[in-house]
N, C-alpha and C positions, 0 to 999 in steps of 0.2 A: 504494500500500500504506500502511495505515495506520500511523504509527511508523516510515514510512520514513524520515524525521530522524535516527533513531539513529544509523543507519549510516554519518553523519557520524565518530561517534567512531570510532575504530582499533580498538579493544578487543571494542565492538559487531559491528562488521564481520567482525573476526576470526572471535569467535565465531561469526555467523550461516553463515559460509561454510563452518568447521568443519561444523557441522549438518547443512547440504546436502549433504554428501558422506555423509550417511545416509540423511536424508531430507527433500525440498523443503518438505513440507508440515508437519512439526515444526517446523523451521526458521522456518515463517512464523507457526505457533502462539506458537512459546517468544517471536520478536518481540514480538508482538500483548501475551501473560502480562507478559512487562516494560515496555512500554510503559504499559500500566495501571497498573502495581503503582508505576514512577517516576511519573507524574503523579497519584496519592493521596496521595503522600507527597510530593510537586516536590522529588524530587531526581534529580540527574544522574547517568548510569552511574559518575561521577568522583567522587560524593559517596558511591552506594552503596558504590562499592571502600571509600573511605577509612574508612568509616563499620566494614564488618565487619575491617577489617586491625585497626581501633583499639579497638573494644570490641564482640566477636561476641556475649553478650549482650542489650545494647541494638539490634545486627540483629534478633536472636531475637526479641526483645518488639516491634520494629516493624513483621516480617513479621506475627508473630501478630495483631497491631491490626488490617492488613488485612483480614486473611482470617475475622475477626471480622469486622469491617464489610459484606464483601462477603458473609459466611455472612447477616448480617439480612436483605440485600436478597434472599434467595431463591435465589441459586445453587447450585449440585450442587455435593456434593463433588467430583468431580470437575474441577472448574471452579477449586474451593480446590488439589488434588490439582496443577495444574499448574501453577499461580500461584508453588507453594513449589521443585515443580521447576527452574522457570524459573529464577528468581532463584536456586538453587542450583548449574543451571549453568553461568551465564552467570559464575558469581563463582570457578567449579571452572577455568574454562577460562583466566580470568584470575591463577590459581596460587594461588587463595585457599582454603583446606578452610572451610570453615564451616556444620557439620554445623545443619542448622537441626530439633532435637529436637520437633516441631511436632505432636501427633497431630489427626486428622482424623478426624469421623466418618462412614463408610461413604464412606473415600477408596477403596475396590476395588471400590463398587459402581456402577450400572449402572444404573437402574431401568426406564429406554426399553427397552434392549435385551433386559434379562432379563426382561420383561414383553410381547415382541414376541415374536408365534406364529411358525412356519415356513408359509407359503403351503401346502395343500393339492395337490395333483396336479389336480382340476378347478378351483381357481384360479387355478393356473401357465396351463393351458389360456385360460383366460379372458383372462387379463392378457395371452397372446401373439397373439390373435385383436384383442384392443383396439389392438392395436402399429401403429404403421406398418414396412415390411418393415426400417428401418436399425435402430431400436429391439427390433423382435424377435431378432434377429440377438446383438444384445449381450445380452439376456435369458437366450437358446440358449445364449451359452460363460459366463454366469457360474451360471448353475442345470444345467447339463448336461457344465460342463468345470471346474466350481466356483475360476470367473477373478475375481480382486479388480477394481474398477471399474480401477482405477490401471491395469493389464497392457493394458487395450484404449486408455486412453492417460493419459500421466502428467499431473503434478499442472500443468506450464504446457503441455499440448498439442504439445509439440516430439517426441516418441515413444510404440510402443504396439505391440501387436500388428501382424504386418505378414503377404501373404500367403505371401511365404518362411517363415514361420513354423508353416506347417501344411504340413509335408513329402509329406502324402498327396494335396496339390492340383496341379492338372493344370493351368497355362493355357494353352489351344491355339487358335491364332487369336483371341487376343483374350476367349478365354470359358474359365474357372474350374469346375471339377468336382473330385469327390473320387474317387481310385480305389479308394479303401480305407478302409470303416465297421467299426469307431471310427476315426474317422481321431485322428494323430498329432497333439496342441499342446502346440509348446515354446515355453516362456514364457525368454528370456532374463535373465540375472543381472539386468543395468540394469532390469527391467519388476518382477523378482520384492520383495517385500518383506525379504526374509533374506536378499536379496542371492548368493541362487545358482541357474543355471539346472537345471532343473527340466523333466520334461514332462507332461499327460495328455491325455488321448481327449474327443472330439467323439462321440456316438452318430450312428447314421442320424438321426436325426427333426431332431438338431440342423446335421448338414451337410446336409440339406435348405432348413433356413433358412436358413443363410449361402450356400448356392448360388443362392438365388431373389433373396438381396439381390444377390448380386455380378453374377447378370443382368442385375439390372435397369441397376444401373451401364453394364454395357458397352453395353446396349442405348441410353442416353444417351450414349453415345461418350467412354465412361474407356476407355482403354487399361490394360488390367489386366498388373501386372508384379509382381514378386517381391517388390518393394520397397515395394508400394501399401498404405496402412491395411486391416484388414482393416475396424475403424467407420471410416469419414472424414467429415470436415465438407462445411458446401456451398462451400469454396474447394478440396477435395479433398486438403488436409491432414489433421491428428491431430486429434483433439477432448483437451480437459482431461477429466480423471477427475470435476469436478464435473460437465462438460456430459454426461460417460456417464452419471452418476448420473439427472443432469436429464432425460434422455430416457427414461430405462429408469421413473424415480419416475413420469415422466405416465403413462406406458402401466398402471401399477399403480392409478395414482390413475382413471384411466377406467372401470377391471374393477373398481372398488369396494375395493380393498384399501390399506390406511393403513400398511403394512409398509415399513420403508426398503429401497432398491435393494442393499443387502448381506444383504436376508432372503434372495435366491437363492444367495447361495454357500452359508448358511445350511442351506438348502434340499436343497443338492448333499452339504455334510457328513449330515445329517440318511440320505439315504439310504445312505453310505458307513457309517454306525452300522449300519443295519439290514443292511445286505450283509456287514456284518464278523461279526456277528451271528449270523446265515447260516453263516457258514462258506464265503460266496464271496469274500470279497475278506481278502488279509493285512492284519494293522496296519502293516507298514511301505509296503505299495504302497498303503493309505490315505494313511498321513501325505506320501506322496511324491506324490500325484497335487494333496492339497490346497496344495501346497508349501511342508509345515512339515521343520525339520530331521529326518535319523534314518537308519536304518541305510541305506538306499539311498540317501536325498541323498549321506553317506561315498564310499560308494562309488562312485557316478554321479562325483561331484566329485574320485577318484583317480582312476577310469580314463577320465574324458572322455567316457566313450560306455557303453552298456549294448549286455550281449551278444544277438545278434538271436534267441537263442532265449527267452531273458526277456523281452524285448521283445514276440515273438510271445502268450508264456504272458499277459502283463500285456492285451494288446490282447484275447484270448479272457475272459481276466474281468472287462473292460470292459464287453463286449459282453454276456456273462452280468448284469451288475449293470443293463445299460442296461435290464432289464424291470421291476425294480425303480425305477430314476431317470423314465424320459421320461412326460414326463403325456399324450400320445398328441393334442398338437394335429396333426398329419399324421398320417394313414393306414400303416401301412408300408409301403416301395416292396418290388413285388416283381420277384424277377430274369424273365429273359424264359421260363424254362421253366416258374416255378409260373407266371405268367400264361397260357401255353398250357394247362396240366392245367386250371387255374378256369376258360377259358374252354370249352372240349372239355367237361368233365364239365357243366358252365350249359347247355351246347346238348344233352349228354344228358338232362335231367328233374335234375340234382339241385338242390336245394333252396339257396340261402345258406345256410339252417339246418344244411342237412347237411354243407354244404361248409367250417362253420365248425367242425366237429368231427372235421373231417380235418387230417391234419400235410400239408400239401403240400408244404413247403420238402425235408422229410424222404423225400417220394415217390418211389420210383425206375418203372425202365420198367415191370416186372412189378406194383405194386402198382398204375397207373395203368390198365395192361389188365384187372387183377381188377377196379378198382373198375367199367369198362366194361362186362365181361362180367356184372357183377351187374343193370347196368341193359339190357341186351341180354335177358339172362333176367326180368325184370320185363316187357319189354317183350313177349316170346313169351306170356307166361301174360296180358296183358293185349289181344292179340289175337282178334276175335270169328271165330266160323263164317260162314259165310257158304253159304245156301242158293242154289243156280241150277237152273234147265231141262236137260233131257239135252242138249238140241242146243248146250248153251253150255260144258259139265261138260268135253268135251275140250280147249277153249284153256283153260279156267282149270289145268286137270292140268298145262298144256306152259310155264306160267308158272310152275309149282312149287308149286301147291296137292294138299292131300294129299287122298285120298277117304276119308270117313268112313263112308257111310250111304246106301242110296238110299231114300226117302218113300216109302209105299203111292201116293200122288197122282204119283209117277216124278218127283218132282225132287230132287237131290242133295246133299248137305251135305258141304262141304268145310273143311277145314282152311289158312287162310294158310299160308305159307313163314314158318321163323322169321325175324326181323328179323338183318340183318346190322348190325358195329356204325356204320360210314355210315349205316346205317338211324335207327340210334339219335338219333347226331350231328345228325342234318338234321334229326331229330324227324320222322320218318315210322311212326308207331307202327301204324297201320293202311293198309293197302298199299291204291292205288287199284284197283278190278280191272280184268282184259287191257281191253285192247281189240281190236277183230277189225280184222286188216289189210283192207285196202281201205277202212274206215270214211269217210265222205265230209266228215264232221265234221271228225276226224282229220287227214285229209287239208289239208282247207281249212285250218287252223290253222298246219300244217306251212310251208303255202305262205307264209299271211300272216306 
């Protein structure tokens, strides 16, 4: 680490360790900010103290010199913005107030981030077809469960989302499923940024991708347990929140998009506007799913648990927002009876077109037999007559042909049997006619 010399001094030390008990990655920022700011000026953390204890003034005016100097070279505000932090707190922790009156221009602004679009719904798609299956995976809970890189693993890799951590996962012999879409993700204290645990939902499309990664896994022979990452590395550990990044950014940078790996959680609030919007989802089960403080983090955080019928209510408006959120890289899975009804009604004539304008998920028995008996009766009106000879007119009658007409020439016209709906199913729209027992043909067929 660079400026890791500091930490030589007590003072240094103190401080940085202070930090990290909020957060690692500040902690090695605010290092980094003073480290710079002492060697522009070669002085020691010891000369800085003495320096603001004896005339805060002359601190004033030699911060300001800096952050002059570094504004020439080109830096963001922002970059000034934490250079003054730094050295403010590094001197606050040290028992020193020294208010440094310094103004900055466009120190709240932003200009990367506030000039970065939200990914599209067929660019989300794109960017996760570009993935390989562990990077799409992290794509899925940070655009779909609106996860900060940090939660799938922090800032030195030692912790991160784990699969005890998605309550709705199943592992049985060694292989992970989810029994329940949106499935539940709770993000613990230690992973969350505000430092409270917090939970939200995974849609279908997205625990489809984390089920196809954790396959694959097992299928390389991971023993999958409670306790396993749910991103891991190739030593089967946590990854750092930069290597989340780094995974998730190539996959973006493959699909053509220049957007940082935080434009997906971006992405996930973006649809959380339009769903509140709506009038489907509350602002406080917003801010609670994105895991910002508010009236439900309160109350999550007094009573430890949420009751299983909010619970329920929240997991249902989940699921309602998911048609709004998922960019529809997967198909939807369907349960085992709409695939019976699509597959039944496919083999009666109906159309994908038509089948795409039906509710099937909503289908009960009766609606499933009307829709059959509609094409049962298509298929009666689209049945032809069928003219024969007298000597043939009585096996066609005994097979269930109706008699319509007898010809001046004495041959008969008869009417098919309406189609039963087997009839339909097998796609026998036009009945082959009798045949005469004894038939030698027949026979020989039978035999072979």
């Amino acid at each position: 680490m660079k400026h890791a010399h500091l930490l030589s001094d007590p003072r240094v030390r103190g401080w940085i360790e202070n930090a990290r008990n909020g957060s690692e990655r500040t902690a090695e920022i605010y290092l980094k900010a003073l480290g710079r700011f002492l060697s522009r000026t070669g002085m020691s953390p010891g000369d800085l103290i003495d320096l603001a204890r004896r005339d805060p003034v002359a601190l004033r005016d030699r911060v300001a010199a800096v952050l002059h100097d570094v504004a020439a070279e080109g830096c963001l505000p922002a970059t000034l913005q934490l250079t003054k932090a730094a050295v403010s707190s590094f001197l606050h922790y040290n028992g020193i107030e020294a208010p440094l009156k310094i103004k900055i221009r466009g120190a709240n602004q932003h200009p990367r981030a506030e000039s970065e679009r939200v990914p599209t719904q067929e660019e989300l798609a794109r960017a996760m077809r570009a993935a390989n299956p562990r990077a799409r995976a992290a794509m899925a809970l940070m655009a779909y469960s609106g996860l900060r890189p940090e939660v799938l693993g922090d800032y030195h890799g030692t912790d991160g989302l784990v699969l005890g951590d998605l309550p709705d996962l199943v592992i049985e012999g060694g292989r992970a499923r989810f029994t329940r879409v949106p499935a539940m993700v709770v993000v613990r204290a230690g992973l969350s940024k505000a430092k409270h645990r917090y939970i939200t939902f995974l849609p279908e499309e997205g625990a489809r991708i984390v089920e196809e990664y954790l396959e694959i896994r097992a299928r390389n022979g991971e023993a999958l347990t409670p306790k396993s990452p749910v991103i891991r590395g190739a030593d089967g550990t946590f990854i750092s929140t930069d290597r989340v990044s780094g995974i998730v950014r190539g996959a973006l940078r493959v699909a053509g998009l220049t957007v940082r790996p935080y434009a997906l959680r971006a992405y996930f609030a973006t649809a959380l506007d339009v769903a509140e919007a709506r009038g489907i989802v509350s602002h406080s089960w917003r801010q609670f799913w994105m895991g910002h403080k508010g009236d439900i983090e309160a109350e999550y955080s007094t009573r430890k648990s949420i009751p299983p019928d909010v619970l329920e209510q929240m997991r249902a408006a989940f699921a309602r927002f998911s048609k709004i959120l998922v960019a529809g890289f997967m198909p939807p899975r369907e349960d085992a009876e709409v695939a019976f009804y699509r597959r039944i009604l496919q083999l009666a004539g109906y159309t994908d077109e038509e089948l795409s304008s039906m509710d099937l998920a909503s289908m009960d028995t009766a609606g499933f037999r009307a829709a059959l008996t509609r094409k049962v009766r298509e298929a009666a009106a689209a049945r032809r007559q069928v003219v024969v000879g007298p000597d043939e007119a009585e096996r066609y009658i005994s097979e269930g042909y109706e008699f319509i007409a007898t010809l001046p020439n004495g041959r008969v016209v008869l009417k098919p049997p309406a189609p039963t709906m087997t009839d339909v199913v097998l796609g026998r729209l036009q009945p082959s006619p009798p045949v005469a027992r004894g038939d030698p043909l027949v026979d020989d067929r039978t035999r072979a």
